[in-house]
BATINU-600980 format. One record per residue: residue number from 0; chain; x, y, z of N, C-alpha, C, CB in turn. Coordinates in steps of 0.2 Angstrom, whole numbers, plus 5000, padded with zeros to 4 digits. Glycine has a CB too. Layout:
N
NODE;seq;mol;n.px;n.py;n.pz;ca.px;ca.py;ca.pz;c.px;c.py;c.pz;cb.px;cb.py;cb.pz
NODE;NUM;A;X;Y;Z;X;Y;Z;X;Y;Z;X;Y;Z
...
***
This chain:
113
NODE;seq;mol;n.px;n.py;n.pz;ca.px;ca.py;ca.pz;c.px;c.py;c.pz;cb.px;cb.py;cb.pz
NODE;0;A;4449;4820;5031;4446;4825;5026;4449;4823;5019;4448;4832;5028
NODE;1;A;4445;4823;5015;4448;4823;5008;4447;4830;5003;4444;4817;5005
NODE;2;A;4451;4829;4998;4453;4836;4994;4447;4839;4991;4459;4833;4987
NODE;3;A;4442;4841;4996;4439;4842;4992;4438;4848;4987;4435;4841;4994
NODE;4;A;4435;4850;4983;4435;4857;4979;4434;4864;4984;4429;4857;4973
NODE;5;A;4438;4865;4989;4436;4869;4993;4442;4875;4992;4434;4866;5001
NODE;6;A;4439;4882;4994;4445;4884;4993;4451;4885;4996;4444;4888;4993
NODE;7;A;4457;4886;4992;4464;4884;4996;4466;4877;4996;4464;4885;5003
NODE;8;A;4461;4872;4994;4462;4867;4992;4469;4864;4986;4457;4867;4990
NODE;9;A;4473;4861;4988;4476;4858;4984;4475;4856;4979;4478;4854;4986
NODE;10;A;4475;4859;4972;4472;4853;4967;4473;4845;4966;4474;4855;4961
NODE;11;A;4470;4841;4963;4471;4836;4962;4473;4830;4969;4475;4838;4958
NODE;12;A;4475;4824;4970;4473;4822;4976;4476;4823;4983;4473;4817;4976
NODE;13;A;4472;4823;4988;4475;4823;4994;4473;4816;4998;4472;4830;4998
NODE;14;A;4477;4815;5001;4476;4811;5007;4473;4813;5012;4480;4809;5010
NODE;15;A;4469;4807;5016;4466;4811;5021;4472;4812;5027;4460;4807;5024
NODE;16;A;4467;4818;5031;4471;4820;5035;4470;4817;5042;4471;4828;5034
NODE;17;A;4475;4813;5045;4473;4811;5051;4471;4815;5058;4479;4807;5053
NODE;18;A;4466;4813;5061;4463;4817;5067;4461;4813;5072;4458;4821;5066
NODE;19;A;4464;4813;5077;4462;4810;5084;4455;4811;5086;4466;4814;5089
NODE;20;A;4451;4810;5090;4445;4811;5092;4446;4816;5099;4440;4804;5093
NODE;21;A;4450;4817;5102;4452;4822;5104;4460;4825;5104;4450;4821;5109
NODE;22;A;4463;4831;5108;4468;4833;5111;4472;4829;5115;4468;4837;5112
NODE;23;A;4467;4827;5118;4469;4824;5126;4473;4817;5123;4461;4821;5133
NODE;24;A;4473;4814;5118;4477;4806;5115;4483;4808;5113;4472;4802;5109
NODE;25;A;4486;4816;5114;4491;4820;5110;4497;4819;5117;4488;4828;5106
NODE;26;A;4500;4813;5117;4504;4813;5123;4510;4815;5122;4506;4808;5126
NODE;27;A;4512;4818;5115;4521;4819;5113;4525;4821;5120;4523;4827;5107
NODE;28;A;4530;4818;5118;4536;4822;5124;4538;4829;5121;4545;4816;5125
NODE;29;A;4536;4834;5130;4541;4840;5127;4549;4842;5128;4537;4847;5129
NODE;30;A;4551;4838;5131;4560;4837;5129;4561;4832;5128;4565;4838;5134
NODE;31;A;4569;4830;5124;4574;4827;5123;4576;4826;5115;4573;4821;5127
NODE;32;A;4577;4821;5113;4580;4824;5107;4575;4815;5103;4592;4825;5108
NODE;33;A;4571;4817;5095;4569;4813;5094;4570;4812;5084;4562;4814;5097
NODE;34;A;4570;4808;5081;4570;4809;5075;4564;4803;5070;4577;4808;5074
NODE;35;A;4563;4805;5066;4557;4804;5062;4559;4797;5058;4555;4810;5058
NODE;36;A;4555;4792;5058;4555;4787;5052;4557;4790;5044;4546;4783;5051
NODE;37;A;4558;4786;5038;4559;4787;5032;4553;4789;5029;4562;4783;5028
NODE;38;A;4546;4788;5031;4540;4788;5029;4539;4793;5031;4535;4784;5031
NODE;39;A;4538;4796;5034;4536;4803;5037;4544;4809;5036;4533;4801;5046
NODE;40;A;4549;4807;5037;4552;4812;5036;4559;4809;5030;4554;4816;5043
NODE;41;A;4562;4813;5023;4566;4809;5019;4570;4815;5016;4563;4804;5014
NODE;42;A;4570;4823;5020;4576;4830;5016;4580;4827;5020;4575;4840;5018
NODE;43;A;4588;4831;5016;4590;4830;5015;4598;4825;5013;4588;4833;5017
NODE;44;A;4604;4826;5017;4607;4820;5012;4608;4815;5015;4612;4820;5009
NODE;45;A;4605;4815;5023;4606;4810;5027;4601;4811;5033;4613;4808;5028
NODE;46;A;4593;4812;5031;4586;4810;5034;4588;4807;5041;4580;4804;5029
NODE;47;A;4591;4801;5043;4589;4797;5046;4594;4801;5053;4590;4788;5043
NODE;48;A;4600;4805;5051;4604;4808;5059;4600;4812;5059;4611;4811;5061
NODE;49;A;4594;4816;5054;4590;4821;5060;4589;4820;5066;4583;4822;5059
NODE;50;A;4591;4824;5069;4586;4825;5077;4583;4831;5079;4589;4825;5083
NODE;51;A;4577;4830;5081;4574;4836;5084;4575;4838;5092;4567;4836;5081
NODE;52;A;4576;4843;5094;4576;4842;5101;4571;4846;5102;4581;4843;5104
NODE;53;A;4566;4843;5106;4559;4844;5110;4560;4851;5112;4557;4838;5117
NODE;54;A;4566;4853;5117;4565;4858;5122;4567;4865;5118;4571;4857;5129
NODE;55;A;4568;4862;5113;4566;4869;5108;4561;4869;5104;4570;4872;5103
NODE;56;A;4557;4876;5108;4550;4877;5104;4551;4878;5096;4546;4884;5107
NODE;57;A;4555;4880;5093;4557;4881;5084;4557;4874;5083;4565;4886;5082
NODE;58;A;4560;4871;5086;4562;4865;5082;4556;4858;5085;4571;4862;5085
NODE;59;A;4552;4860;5090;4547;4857;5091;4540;4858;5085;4545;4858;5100
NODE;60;A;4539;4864;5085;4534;4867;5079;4538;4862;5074;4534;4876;5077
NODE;61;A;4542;4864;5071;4546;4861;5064;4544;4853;5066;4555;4862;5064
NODE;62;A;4546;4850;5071;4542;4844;5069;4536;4840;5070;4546;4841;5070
NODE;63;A;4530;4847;5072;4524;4845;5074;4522;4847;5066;4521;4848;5081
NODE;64;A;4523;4850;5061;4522;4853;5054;4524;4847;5050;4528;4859;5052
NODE;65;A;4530;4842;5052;4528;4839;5048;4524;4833;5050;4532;4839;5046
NODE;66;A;4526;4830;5056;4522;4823;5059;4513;4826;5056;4522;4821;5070
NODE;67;A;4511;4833;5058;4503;4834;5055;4502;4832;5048;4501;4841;5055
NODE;68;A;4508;4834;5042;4505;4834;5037;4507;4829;5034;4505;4840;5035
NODE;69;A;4514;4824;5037;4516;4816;5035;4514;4810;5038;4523;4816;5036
NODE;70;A;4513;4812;5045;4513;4806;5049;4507;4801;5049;4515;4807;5056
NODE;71;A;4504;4796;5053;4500;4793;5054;4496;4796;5060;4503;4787;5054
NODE;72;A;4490;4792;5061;4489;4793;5069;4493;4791;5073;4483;4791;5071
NODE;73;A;4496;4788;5074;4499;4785;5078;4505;4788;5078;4499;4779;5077
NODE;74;A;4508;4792;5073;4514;4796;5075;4513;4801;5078;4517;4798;5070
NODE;75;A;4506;4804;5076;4504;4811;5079;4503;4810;5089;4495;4813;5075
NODE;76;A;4498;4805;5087;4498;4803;5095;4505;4803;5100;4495;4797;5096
NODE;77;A;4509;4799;5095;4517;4797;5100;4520;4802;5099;4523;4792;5098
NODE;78;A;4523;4808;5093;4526;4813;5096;4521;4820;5097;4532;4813;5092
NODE;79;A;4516;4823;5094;4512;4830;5097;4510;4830;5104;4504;4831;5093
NODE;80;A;4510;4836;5105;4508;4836;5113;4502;4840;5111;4514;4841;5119
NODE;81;A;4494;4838;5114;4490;4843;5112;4490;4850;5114;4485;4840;5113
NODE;82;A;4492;4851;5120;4488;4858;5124;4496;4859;5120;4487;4860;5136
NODE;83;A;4503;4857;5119;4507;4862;5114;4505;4863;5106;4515;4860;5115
NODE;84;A;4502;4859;5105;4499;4860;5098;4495;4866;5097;4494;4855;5096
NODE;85;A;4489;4867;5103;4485;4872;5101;4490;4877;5106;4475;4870;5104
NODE;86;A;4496;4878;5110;4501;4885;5108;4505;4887;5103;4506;4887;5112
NODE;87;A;4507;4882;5098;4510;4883;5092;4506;4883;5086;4515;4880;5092
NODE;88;A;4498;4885;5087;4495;4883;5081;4495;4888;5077;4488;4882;5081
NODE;89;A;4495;4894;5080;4496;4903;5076;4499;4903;5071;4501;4909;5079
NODE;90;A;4508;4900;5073;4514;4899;5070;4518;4896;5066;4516;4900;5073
NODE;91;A;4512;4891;5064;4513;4884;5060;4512;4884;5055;4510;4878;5061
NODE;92;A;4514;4881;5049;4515;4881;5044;4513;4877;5041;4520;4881;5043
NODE;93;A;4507;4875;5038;4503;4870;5036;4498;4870;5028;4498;4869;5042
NODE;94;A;4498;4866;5026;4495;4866;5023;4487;4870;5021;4497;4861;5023
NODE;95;A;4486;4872;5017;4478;4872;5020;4471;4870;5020;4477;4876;5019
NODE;96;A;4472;4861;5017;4469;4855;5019;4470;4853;5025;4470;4850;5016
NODE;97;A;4477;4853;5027;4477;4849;5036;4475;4857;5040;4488;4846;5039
NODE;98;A;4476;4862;5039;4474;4866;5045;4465;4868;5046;4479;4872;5044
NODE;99;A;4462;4866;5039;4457;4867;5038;4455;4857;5044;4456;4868;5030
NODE;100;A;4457;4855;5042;4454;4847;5045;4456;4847;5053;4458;4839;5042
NODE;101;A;4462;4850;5054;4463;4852;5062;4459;4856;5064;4470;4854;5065
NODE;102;A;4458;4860;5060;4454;4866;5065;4447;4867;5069;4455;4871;5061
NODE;103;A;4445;4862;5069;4439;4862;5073;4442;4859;5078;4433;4859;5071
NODE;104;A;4444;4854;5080;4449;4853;5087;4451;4857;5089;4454;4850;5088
NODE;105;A;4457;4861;5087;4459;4868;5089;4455;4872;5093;4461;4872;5085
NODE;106;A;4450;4873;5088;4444;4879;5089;4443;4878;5097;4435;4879;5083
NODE;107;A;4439;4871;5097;4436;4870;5104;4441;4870;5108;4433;4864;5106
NODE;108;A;4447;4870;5107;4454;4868;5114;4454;4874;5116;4463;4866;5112
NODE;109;A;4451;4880;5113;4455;4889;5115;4449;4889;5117;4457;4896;5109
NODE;110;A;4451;4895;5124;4446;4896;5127;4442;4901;5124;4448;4897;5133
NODE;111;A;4437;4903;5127;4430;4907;5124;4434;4914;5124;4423;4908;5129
NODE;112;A;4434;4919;5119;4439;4927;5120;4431;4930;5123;4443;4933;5110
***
């Protein structure tokens, strides 16, 4: 998806936002402990001893926030888990270009209310 003039829109450019063709290519591991390339993650004063550990849902959200709105496809695929994507979609923190470009996947993963 690109920046377009839509509302909530970002001004000025966006990158597109990477999307799988489905959930089901979303294999992430949900435990152990994982940390992110320089490309996709570079706070604080030493980026590279981040670790996230999977088996916390706080710290799994945190880093499914950012592989969505940094990573590649291929980061998304290796670390998101889809069916935990669409449980922590409520509670995420995203831009509102990427949550607009995810959200038709989402939509269809939830079941009918």
């Amino acid at each position: 998806m690109r920046g377009e003039a839509a509302s909530g829109a970002r001004p000025g450019w966006v990158r597109d936002v990477p999307i799988p063709h489905a959930l089901a290519e979303l294999s992430g591991p949900l435990r152990g402990s994982v940390g992110l390339p320089a490309r996709v993650f570079w706070s604080g004063p030493d980026p590279r001893a981040v670790r996230w550990n999977l088996a916390d849902p706080q710290r799994r959200r945190d880093l499914y926030e950012i592989v969505l709105v940094e990573g590649t496809l291929d980061d998304i695929r290796e670390l998101v888990n889809g069916a935990e994507l669409v449980r922590l979609w409520d509670r995420m923190y995203l831009p509102p270009w990427v949550r607009a470009a995810w959200r038709p996947l989402i939509d269809a993963a939830r079941p009918a209310a």
